[in-house]
DOROVO-180535 format. One record per residue (C-alpha): residue number from 1; x, y, z. Coordinates in steps of 0.5 Angstrom, whole numbers, plus 500, padded with zeros to 3 digits. Each point is the difference from the previous one (the first is absolute). Layout:
REM residues N
+-----+-----+-----+-----+
!  nr !  px !  py !  pz !
+-----+-----+-----+-----+
! NUM !   X !   Y !   Z !
...
+-----+-----+-----+-----+
END
This chain:
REM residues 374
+-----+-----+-----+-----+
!  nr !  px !  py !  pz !
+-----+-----+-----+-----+
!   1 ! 048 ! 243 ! 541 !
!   2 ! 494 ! 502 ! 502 !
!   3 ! 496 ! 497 ! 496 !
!   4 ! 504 ! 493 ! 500 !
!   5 ! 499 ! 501 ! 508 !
!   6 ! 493 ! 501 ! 498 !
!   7 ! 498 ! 495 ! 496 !
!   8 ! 504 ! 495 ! 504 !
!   9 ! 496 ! 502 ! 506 !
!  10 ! 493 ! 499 ! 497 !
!  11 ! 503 ! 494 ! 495 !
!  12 ! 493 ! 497 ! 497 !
!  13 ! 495 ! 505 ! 503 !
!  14 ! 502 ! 506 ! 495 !
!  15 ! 499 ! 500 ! 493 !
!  16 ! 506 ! 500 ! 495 !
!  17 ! 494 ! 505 ! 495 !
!  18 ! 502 ! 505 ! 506 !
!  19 ! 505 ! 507 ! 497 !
!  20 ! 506 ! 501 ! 504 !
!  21 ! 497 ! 506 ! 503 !
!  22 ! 495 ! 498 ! 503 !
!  23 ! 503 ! 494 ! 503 !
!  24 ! 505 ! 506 ! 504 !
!  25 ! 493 ! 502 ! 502 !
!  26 ! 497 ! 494 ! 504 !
!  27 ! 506 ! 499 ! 502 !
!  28 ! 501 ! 506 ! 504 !
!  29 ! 494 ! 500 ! 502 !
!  30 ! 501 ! 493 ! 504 !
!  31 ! 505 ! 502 ! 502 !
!  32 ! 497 ! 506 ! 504 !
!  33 ! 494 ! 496 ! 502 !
!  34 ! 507 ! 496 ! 503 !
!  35 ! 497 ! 493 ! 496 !
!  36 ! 508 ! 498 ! 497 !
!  37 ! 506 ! 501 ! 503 !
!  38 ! 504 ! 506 ! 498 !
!  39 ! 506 ! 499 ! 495 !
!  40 ! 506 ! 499 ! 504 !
!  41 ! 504 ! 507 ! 499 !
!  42 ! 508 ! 497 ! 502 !
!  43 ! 503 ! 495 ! 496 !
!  44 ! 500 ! 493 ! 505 !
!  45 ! 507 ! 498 ! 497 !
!  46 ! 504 ! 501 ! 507 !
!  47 ! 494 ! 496 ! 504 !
!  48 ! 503 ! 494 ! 497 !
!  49 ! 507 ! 502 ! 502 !
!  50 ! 503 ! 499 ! 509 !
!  51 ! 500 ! 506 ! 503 !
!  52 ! 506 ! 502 ! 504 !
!  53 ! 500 ! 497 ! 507 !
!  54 ! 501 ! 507 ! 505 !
!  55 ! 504 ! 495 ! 504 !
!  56 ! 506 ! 500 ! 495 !
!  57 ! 502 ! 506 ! 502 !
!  58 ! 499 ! 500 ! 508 !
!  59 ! 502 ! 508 ! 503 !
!  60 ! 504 ! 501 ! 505 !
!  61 ! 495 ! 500 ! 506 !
!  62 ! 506 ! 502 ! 506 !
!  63 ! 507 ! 503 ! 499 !
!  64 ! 505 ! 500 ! 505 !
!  65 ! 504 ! 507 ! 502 !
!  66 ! 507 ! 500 ! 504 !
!  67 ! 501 ! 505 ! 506 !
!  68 ! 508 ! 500 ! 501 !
!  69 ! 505 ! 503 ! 503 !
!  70 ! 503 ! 506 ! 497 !
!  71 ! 508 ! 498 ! 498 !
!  72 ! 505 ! 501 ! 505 !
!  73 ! 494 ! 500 ! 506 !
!  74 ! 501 ! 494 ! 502 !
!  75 ! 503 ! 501 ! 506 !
!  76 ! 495 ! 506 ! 502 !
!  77 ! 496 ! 496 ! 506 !
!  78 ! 493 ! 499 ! 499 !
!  79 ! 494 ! 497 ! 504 !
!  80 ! 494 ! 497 ! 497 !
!  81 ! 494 ! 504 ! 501 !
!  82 ! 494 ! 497 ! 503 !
!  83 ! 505 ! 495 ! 503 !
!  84 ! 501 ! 497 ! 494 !
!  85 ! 492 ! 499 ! 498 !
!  86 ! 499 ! 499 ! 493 !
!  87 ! 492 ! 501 ! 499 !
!  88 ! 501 ! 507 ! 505 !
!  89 ! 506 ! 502 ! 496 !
!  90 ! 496 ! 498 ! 493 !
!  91 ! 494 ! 505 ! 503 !
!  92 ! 504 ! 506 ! 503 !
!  93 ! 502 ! 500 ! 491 !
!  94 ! 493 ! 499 ! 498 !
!  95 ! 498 ! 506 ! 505 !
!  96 ! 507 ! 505 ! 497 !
!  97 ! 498 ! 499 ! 494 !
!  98 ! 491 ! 502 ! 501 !
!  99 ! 504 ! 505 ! 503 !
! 100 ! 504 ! 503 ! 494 !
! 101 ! 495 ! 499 ! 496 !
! 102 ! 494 ! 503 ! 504 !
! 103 ! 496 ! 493 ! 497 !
! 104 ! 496 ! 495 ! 503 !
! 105 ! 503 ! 495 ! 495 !
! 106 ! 507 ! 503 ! 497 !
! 107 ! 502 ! 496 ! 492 !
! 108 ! 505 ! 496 ! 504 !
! 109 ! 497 ! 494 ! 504 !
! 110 ! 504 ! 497 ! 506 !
! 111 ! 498 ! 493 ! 501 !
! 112 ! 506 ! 496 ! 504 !
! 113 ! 507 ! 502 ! 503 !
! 114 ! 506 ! 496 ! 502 !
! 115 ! 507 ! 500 ! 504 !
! 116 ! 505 ! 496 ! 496 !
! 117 ! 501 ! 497 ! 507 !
! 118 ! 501 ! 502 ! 507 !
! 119 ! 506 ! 503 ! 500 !
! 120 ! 500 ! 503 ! 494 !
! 121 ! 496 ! 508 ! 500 !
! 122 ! 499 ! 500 ! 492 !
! 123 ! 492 ! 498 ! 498 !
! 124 ! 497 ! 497 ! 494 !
! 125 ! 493 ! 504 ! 498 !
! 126 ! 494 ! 496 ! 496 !
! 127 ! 496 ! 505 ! 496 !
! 128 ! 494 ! 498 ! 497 !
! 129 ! 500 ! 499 ! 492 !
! 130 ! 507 ! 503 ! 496 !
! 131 ! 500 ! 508 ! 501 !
! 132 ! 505 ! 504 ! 496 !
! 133 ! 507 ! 501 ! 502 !
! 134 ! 498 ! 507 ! 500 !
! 135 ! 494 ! 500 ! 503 !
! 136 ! 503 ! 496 ! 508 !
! 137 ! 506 ! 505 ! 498 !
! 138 ! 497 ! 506 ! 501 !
! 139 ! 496 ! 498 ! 507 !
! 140 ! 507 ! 497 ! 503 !
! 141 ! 501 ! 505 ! 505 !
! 142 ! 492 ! 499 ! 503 !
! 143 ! 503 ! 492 ! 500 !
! 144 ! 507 ! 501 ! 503 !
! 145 ! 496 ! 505 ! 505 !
! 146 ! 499 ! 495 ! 505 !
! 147 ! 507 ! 497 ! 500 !
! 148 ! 502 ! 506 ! 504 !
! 149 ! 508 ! 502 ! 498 !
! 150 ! 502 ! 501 ! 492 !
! 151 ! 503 ! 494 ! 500 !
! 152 ! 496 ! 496 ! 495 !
! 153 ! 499 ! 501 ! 493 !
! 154 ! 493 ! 496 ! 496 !
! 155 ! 502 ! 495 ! 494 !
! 156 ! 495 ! 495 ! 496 !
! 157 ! 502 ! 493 ! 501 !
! 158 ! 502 ! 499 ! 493 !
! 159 ! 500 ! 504 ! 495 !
! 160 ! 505 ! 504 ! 502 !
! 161 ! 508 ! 500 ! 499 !
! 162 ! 506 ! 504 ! 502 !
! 163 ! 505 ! 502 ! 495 !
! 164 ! 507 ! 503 ! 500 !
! 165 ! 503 ! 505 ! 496 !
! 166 ! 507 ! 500 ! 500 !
! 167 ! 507 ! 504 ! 496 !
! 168 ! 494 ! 507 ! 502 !
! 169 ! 505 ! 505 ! 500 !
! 170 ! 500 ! 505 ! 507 !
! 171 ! 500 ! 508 ! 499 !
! 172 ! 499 ! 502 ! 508 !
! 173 ! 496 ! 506 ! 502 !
! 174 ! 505 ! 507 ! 503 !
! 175 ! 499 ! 497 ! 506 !
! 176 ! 503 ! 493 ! 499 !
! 177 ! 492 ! 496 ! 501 !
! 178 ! 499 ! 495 ! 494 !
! 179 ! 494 ! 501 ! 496 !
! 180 ! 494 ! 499 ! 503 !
! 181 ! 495 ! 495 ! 497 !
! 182 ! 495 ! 504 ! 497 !
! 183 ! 506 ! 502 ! 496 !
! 184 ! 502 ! 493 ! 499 !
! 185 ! 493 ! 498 ! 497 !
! 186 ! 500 ! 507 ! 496 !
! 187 ! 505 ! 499 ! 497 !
! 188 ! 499 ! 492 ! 498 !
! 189 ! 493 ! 502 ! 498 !
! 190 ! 504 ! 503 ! 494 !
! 191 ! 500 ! 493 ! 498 !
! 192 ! 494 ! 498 ! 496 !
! 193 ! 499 ! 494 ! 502 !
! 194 ! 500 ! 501 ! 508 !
! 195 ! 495 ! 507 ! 498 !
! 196 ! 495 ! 494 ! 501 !
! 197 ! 501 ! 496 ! 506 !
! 198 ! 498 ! 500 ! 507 !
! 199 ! 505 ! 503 ! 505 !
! 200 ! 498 ! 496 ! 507 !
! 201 ! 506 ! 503 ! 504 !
! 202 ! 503 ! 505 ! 498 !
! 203 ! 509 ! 499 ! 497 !
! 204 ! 504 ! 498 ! 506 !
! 205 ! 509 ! 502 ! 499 !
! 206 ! 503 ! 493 ! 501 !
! 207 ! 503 ! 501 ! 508 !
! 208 ! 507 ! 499 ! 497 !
! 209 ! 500 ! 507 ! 495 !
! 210 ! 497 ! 504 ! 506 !
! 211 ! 505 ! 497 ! 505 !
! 212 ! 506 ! 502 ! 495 !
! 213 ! 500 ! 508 ! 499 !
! 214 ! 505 ! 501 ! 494 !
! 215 ! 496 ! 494 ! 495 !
! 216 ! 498 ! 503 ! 493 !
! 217 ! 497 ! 494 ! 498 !
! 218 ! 494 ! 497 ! 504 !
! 219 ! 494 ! 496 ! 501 !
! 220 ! 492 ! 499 ! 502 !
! 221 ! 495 ! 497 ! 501 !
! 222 ! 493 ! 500 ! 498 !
! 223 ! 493 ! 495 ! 501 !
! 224 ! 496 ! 501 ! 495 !
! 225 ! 494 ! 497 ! 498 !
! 226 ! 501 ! 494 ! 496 !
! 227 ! 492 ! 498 ! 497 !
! 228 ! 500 ! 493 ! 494 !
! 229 ! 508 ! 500 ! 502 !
! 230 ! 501 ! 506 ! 495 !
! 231 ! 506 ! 503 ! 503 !
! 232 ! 506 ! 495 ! 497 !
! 233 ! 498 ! 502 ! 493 !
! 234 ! 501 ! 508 ! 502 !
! 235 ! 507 ! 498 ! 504 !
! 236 ! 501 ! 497 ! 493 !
! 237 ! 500 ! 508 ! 497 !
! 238 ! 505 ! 504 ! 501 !
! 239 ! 501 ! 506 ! 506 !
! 240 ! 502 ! 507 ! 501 !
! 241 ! 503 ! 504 ! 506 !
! 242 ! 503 ! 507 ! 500 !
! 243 ! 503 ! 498 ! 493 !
! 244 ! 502 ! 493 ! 502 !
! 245 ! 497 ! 493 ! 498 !
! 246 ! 499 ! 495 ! 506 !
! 247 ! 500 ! 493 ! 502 !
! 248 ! 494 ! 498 ! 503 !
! 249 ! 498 ! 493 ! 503 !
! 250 ! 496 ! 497 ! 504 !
! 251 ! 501 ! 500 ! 507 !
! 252 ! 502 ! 494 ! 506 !
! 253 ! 496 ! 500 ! 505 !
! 254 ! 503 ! 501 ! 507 !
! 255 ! 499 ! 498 ! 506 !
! 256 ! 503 ! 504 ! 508 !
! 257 ! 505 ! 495 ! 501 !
! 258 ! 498 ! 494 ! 505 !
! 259 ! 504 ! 494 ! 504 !
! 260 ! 501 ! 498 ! 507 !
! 261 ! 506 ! 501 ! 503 !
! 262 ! 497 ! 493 ! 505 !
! 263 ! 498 ! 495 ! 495 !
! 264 ! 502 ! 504 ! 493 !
! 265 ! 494 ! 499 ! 496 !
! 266 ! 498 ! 506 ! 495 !
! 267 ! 493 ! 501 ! 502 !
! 268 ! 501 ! 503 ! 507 !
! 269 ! 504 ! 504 ! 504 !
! 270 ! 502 ! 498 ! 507 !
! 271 ! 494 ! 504 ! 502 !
! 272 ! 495 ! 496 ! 497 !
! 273 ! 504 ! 493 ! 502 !
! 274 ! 496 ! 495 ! 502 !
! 275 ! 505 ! 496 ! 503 !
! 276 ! 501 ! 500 ! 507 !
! 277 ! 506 ! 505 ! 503 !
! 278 ! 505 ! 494 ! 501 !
! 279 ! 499 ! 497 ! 493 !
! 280 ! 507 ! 500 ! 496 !
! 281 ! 501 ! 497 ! 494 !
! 282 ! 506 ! 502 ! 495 !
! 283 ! 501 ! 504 ! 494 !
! 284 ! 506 ! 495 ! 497 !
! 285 ! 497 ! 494 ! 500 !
! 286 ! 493 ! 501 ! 502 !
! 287 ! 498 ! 495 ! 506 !
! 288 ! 498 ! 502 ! 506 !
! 289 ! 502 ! 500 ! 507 !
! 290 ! 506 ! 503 ! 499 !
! 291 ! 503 ! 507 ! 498 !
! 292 ! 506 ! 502 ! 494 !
! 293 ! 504 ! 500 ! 506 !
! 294 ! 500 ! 493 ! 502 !
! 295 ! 500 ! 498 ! 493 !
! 296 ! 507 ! 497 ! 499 !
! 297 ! 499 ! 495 ! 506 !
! 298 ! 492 ! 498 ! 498 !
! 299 ! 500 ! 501 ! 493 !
! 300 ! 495 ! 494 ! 497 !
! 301 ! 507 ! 497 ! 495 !
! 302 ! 505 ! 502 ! 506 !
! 303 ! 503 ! 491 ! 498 !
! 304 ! 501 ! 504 ! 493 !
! 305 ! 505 ! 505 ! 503 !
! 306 ! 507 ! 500 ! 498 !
! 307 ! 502 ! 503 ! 506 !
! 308 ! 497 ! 504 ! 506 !
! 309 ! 496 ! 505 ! 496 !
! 310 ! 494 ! 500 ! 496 !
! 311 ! 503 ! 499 ! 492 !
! 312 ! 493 ! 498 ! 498 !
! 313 ! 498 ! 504 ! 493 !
! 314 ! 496 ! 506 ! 501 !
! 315 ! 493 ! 500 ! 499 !
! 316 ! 493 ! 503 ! 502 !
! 317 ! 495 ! 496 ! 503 !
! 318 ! 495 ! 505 ! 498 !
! 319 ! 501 ! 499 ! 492 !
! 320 ! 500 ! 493 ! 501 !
! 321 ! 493 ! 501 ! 503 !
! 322 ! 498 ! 504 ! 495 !
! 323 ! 502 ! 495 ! 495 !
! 324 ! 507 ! 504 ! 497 !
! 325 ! 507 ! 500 ! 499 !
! 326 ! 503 ! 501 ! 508 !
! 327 ! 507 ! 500 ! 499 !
! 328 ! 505 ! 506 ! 500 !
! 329 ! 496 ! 503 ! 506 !
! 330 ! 497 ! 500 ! 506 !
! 331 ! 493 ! 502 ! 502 !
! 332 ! 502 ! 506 ! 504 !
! 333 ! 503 ! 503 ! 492 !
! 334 ! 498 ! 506 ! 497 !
! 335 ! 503 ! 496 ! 494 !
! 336 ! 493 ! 494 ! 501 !
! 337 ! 496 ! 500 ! 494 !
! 338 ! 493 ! 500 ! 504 !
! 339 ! 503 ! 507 ! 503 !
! 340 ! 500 ! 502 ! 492 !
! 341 ! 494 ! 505 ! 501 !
! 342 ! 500 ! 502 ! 508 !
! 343 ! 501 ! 507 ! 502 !
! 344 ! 504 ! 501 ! 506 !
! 345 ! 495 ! 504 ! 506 !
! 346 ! 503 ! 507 ! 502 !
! 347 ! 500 ! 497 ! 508 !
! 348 ! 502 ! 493 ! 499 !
! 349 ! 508 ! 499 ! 499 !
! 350 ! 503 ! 497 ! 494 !
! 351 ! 501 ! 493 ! 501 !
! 352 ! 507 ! 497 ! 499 !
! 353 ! 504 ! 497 ! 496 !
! 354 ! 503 ! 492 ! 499 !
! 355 ! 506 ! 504 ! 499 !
! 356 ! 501 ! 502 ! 508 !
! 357 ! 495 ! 494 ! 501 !
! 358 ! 505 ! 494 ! 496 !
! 359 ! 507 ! 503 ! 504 !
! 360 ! 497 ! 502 ! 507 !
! 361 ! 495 ! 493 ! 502 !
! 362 ! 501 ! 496 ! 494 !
! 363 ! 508 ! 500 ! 501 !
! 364 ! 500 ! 502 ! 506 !
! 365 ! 495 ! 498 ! 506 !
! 366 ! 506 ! 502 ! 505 !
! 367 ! 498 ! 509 ! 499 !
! 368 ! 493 ! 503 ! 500 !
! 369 ! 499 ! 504 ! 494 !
! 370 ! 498 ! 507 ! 500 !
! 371 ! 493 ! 499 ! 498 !
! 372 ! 496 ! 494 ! 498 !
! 373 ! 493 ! 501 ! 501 !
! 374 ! 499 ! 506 ! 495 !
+-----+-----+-----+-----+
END
């Protein structure tokens, strides 16, 4: 390869007479006195080829962290620090976590902070970059620090799912206490394909097997971490608790139970009701201007009537709205669709029932029912 490099390089100006060593020999000298290019010692195959764009696979430059309210605290009264200021609430977390750490520059970098509204206490933190799970997890108490009241517990923003296990069979302590989580989580570690899995909050017992005392078969809640939308294959293996195969599922997403005793909607209660004091609207018909009381003598289809009571067909003006089936029920029914996954608040009375609703204002607007603006 040298000598064909050589003799191309000098082309006419060397003789063919000359041996093989001695072409080597002027060559290097050459090149010493750096008079011809050096032989190319990597192959050129890949020069032709297209380089890999960097911004084909663009890295994650922020990601979002949750600070929400711990189940069941809903209730508990919580004021807003720094008067609800975003950017002072976003410094006093950054000068938690430099005080943890005792670092200028701690590994998790807080760029931006939100409340989810005006009214809500939970908060939305921007970090920088896509840390690990593990990594935030293990600052969370110097992030939750300002919060004031442990009330709040940390989740990312995605990534994240909770599940439930069901059919757990219940061995009590002596003194009648459930397991404790630790125990729940120790004991599902003996499952291999959860050995693997970040707990973001520790298993919770279900409300209805801690308010029942003789139940033997129970269930709990986990929040784990859910990376590339792994965890549907591991639910798919089979899992084992104190000798017993469980159910495990996804879970429903939950929201406190919400509608306005005043203008009925379920995004509100009557507290946060923007309508003015003397605002009426019914909860059969859904029209404003007058109550379930008045209904019969101001129903919209009174001319329909077959006699001096209300015989229209029941129907939920909030399901109609929303763009589903309303007939069968009110929109003061526990049994309305769009009720499915609220959870009733402990301070907030249970709302009533069509059942008590049809045979006291429905039917008849002369007796004042028991109770309607629950």
């Amino acid at each position: 390869m040298i000598v064909q490099h050589a003799r191309d390089t000098f082309n006419a100006r060397l003789s063919i007479t000359k041996t093989k060593a001695e072409l080597i020999t002027l060559y290097l000298n050459l090149v010493a006195a750096r008079r011809i290019p050096t032989i190319p010692t990597t192959t050129t195959l890949a020069t032709n080829q297209p380089q890999a764009n960097p911004r084909s696979c663009p890295r994650k430059i922020t990601s979002d962290w949750n600070i929400c309210r711990l189940p069941g605290t809903e209730t508990i009264e919580f004021t807003k620090p720094f008067g609800g200021n975003a950017y002072s609430m976003v410094k006093a977390i950054e000068s938690s976590l430099r005080q943890a750490l005792g670092e200028a520059n701690p590994p998790i970098t807080v760029l931006a902070g939100r409340w989810w509204s005006p009214l809500s206490s939970n908060f939305t933190l921007t970090l920088a970059g896509n840390p690990e799970v593990t990594l935030v997890w293990k600052y969370r108490e110097a992030i939750l620090r300002p919060f004031g009241e442990n009330i709040f517990t940390l989740v990312p923003n995605e990534g994240q799912t909770r599940i439930a296990f069901q059919n757990v069979p219940i061995y009590r302590h002596a003194n009648g206490d459930l397991p404790t989580s630790a125990e729940l989580k120790t004991e599902l570690g003996k499952n291999l394909q959860y050995r693997t899995c970040s707990v973001i909050e520790a298993p919770i017992w279900t409300k209805a097997t801690i308010a029942d005392p003789t139940k033997t078969i129970g269930a709990f809640t986990i929040l784990l971490s859910n990376p590339g939308r792994k965890l549907a294959g591991i639910m798919r293996k089979p899992a084992y608790m104190f000798g017993q195969r469980l159910t495990v599922h996804f879970t429903s997403r939950f929201i406190p139970f919400r509608q306005c005793t005043r203008c009925h909607d379920l995004s509100h209660s009557i507290e946060d009701c923007k309508r003015t004091p003397g605002y009426s609207r019914c909860h059969i018909c859904g029209r404003p201007g007058h109550t379930a009381w008045e209904h019969a003598q101001k129903c919209p289809d009174a001319k329909k009537h077959t006699g001096l009571l209300c015989d229209c067909p029941i129907q939920c003006f909030n399901c109609v709205y929303a763009g589903k089936p309303g007939t069968g029920h009110l929109a003061i029914d526990e049994t309305c669709p769009l009720k499915k996954n609220m959870r009733p608040a402990a301070n907030l009375p249970q709302p009533a029932t069509s059942q008590a609703t049809v045979s006291s204002q429905h039917t008849n607007p002369t007796e004042a029912p028991a109770r309607v603006d629950a």
